[in-house]
N, C-alpha and C positions, 0 to 999 in steps of 0.2 A: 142278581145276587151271585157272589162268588161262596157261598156256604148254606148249607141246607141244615134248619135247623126242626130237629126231631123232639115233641115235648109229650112225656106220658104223666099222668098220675099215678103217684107212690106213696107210700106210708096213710098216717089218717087226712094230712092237708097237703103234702109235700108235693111239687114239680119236680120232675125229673128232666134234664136238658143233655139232646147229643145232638154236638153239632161238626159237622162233616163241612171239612174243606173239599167243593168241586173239582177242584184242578188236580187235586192230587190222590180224592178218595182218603186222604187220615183222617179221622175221629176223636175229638175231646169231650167228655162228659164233664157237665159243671156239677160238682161237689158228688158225691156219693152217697146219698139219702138212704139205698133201698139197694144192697148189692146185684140182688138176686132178679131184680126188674130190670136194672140197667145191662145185667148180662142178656136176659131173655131178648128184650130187645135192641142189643147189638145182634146178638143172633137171628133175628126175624129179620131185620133190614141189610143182615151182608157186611156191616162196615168193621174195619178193622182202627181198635183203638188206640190210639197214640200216646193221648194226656188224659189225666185227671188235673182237672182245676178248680182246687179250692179255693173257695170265699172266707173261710175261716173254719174252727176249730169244732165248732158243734156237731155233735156225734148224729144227730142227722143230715149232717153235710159233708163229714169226712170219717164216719165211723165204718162206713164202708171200703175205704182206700184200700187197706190189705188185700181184701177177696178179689176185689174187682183186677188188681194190681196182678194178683196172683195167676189170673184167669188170662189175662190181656200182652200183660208186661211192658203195660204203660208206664210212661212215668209220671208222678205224683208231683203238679209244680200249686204253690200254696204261697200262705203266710207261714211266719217260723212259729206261730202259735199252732198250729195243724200240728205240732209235734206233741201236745196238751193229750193228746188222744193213745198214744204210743209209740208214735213211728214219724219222725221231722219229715217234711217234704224231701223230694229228691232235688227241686231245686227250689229254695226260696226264693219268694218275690216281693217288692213291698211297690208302694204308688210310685211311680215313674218309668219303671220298667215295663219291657215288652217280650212277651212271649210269641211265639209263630210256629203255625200250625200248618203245614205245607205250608202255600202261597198266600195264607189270610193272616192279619199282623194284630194281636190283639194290647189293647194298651191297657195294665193294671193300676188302676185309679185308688186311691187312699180313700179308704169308706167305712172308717174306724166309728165306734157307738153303740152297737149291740154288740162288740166284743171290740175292746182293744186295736186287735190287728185287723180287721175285716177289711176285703177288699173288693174291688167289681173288674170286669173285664167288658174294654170295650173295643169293639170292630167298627173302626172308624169310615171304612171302605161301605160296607154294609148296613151301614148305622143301625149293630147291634148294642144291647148292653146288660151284660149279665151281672145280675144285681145281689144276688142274695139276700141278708135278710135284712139289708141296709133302708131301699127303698120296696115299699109293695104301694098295688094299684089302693089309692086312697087311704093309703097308709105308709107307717114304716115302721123298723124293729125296735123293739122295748131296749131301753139301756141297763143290760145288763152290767154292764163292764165303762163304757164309758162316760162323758158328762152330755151336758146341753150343747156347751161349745162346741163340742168334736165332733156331734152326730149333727149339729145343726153346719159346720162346713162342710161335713162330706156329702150330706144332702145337696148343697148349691154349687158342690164341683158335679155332681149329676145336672142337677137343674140346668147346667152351664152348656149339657149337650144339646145338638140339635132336636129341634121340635120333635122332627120324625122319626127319632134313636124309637126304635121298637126295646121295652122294658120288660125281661123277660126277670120275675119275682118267682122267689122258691113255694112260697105257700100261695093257697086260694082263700084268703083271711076276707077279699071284697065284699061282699056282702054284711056281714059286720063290721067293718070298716066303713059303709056308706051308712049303716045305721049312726054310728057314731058323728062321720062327719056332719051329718042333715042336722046334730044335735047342737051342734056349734058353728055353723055356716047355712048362709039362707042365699048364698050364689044360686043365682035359675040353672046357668047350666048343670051344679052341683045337684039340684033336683034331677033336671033332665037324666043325668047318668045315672043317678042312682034310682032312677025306676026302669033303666033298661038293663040295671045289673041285677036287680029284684029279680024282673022276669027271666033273664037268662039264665039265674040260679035255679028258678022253677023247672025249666029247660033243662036244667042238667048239662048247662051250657058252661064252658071257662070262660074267667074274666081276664086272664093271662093268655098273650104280655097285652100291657099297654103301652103310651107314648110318653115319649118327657115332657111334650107341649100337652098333654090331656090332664099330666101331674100336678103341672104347672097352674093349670084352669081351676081346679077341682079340687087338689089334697090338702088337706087342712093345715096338715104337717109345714107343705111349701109354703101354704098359703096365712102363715102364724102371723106374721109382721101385719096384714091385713086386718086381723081379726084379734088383734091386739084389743082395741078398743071394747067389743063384744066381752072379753076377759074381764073387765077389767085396769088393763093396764095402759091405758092411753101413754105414749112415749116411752115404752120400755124399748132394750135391745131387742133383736132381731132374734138374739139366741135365747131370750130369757120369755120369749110370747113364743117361741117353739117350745118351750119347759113347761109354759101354762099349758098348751095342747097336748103334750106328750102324760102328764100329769093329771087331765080330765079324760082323755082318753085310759089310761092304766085303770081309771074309778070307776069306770063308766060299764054299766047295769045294763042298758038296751039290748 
């Protein structure tokens, strides 16, 4: 690994992520959930921060930029909706571009759905990928902002990563998330995991990150076109049997 990735709990469900390039010692925190944890902990671990990178505009994800910003004198690189909040990024980014952080090269992927401009960042070296609230472990984000089509391509340009891309998701939503999925998928493995995400929650254990090939297996979301029939919708689109999932999931009581 050319980067050491640091993950604490923040706010009521929120992940906090700093991740430190080894070769060079710089520091990027992905979004800014919780100013005041992400400073503690640059201060406990020694690193010096370089970037803030946002995944989008949500003020538990960049409602913190100023303080942090103020405290570090990072700079703030985003989508130009981060500006939604008070203050535009210092440098806009949208999918295709590349940021680098010392020696580790991260690539911003379009992962528009729960907001408009949302996006993920990924370390292809490392096969990181920082997701925000686009994809979570057997889940993914409510479309606030965007449609089915949008969040259902940014979803399979993730999908598109290698199996063992480590999925590092802003919230610990898993455990309801596998209540949900067991209610609409009868996959064994999709059992198997979610009795060891049960127990691990008992544990007081994280279900974050997970894999792209484990999302793949298991998420209901990924796995919509599959479970089309189960809907309902035998021969619907790809995008319109992720709408019926996204839709039973929004309703859904358990």
């Amino acid at each position: 690994m050319s980067i050491t990735v640091h993950q604490f709990p923040c706010l009521s469900d929120n992940y906090g992520f700093l991740v430190r390039d080894d070769a060079t010692g710089l520091a990027a925190c992905i979004d800014t959930p919780d100013a005041g944890a992400i400073l503690r902990e640059l201060d406990a671990l020694g690193w010096k921060l370089a970037l803030i990178l946002n995944t989008h505009w949500h003020p538990d994800h960049a409602g913190g930029n100023a303080q942090v910003k103020a405290a570090t004198g990072a700079v703030v690189v985003g989508p130009k909706e981060v500006e939604r909040i008070g203050q535009a990024p210092d440098r806009e980014v949208s999918g295709g571009d590349q940021v680098t952080l010392g020696q580790t090269l991260l690539d911003v992927i379009e992962s528009g759905g729960h907001t408009l401009g949302h996006i993920a960042y990924f370390d292809a070296a490392d096969r990181a990928a920082f997701v925000g609230d686009t994809l979570f472990a057997l889940g993914c984000g409510r479309l606030f902002e965007g449609t089915p089509q949008q969040m259902w391509d940014s979803l399979q340009r993730l999908a598109a990563l290698p199996d063992e891309t480590k999925v590092y998701c802003a919230h610990e939503y898993t455990a309801s998330n596998a209540r949900f999925a067991l209610s609409v998928d009868d996959e064994p493995a999709l059992k198997t995991r979610a009795e060891a995400i049960f127990a691990a929650r008992e544990r007081g254990e994280w279900t974050v990150p997970t894999t792209i090939g484990l999302e793949k297996a298991t998420n209901p979301f990924l796995r919509a076109p599959q479970l089309a029939g189960r809907l309902g919708l035998s021969g619907a689109k790809d995008h319109e049997a992720f709408a019926a999932v996204r839709t039973a999931k929004d309703n859904f009581k358990g």
